[in-house]
N, C-alpha and C positions, 0 to 999 in steps of 0.2 A: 257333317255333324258328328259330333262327337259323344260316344256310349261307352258306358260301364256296365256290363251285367255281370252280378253275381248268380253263382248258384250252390246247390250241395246242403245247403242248410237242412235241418229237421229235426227231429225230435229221438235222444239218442239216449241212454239210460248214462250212468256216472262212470266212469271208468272205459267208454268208450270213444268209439273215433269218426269223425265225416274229415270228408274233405272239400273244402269250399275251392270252388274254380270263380275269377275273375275277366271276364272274355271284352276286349277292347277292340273298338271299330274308331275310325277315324282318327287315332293317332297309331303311335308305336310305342308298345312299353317298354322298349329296349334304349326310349330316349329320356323316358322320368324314370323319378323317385315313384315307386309302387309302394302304395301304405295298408295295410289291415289297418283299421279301425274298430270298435264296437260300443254301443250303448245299451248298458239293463234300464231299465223304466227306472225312473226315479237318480239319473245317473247321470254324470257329465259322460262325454263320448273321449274314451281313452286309447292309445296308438300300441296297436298288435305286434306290428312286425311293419320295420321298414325296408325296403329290398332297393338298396341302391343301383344306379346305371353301370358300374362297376359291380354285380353282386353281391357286394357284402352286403349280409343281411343283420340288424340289429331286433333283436326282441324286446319284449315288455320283460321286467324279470317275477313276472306275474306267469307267463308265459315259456319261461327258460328251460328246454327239457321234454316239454311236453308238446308247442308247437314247430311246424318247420316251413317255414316259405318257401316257393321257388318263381321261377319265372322260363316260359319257354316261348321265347321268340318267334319260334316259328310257327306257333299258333296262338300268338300274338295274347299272349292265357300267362297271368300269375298263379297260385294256386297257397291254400294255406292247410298244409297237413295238420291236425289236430286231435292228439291223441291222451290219455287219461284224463280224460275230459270230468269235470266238477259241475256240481249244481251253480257255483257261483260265476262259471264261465257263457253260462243265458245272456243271452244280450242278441241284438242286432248288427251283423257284423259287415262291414261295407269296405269297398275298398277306393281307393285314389288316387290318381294320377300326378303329378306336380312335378314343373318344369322351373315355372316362376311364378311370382304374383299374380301375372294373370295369364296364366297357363295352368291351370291347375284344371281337374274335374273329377267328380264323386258319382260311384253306382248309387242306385235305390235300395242293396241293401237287402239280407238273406237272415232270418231266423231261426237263432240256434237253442235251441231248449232243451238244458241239461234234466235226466229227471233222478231222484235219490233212491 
C-alpha cells in the first residue's frame, strides 16, 4: 500500500520559515515526479514546486526565491524549504507522487498558516 505523509506544517508569523517533510512508503520517489501542491479555502489547489526524477526542480514563480525543494532518497523523504513566508502563502500544502495516469498518489496534506 501506498502512503504519503506530510509533516512540518504550523502556524508561523510572516517573514518566517517551516520546513515541510514528505515521507513515502510503498513506492520510491526516486522513480516519480514529486509535486508540492497547496490550497487556501476558497481556492483552486495550485503546483509548488515540481522535483523531477532527474532533479530538476521547477517552481511556481509565486514561489521563486523564497521556496526550495529537495528530495533525499535515502530516506525515501522529499522536503519543501520555505522561507519569507507571507499571509498569502496559508493554504493546505500536500504533496504527489506521479509516474503516469495511473500511477500517481497524493498525501492528506499539512497546514500552513501565515500570520501578519
Amino acid at each position: 500500500q501506498v502512503q504519503l505523509v506530510e509533516s512540518g506544517g504550523g502556524l508561523v508569523q510572516s517573514g518566517g520559515s517551516l520546513r515541510l517533510s514528505c515521507v513515502a512508503s510503498g513506492i520510491l520517489v526516486s522513480n516519480y515526479v514529486m509535486d508540492w501542491f497547496r490550497q487556501a479555502p476558497g481556492k483552486q489547489r495550485e503546483l509548488v514546486a515540481s522535483i523531477s526524477t532527474g532533479d530538476n526542480i521547477n517552481y511556481a514563480d509565486f514561489v521563486k526565491g523564497r521556496f526550495t525543494g529537495s528530495r533525499d532518497n535515502a530516506k525515501n523523504t522529499v522536503y519543501l524549504q520555505m522561507n519569507s513566508l507571507k499571509p498569502e502563502d496559508t493554504a493546505v500544502y500536500s504533496c504527489s507522487a506521479w509516474r503516469d495516469l495511473d500511477d500517481d498518489y497524493w498525501g492528506q496534506g499539512t497546514q500552513v498558516t501565515v500570520s501578519s
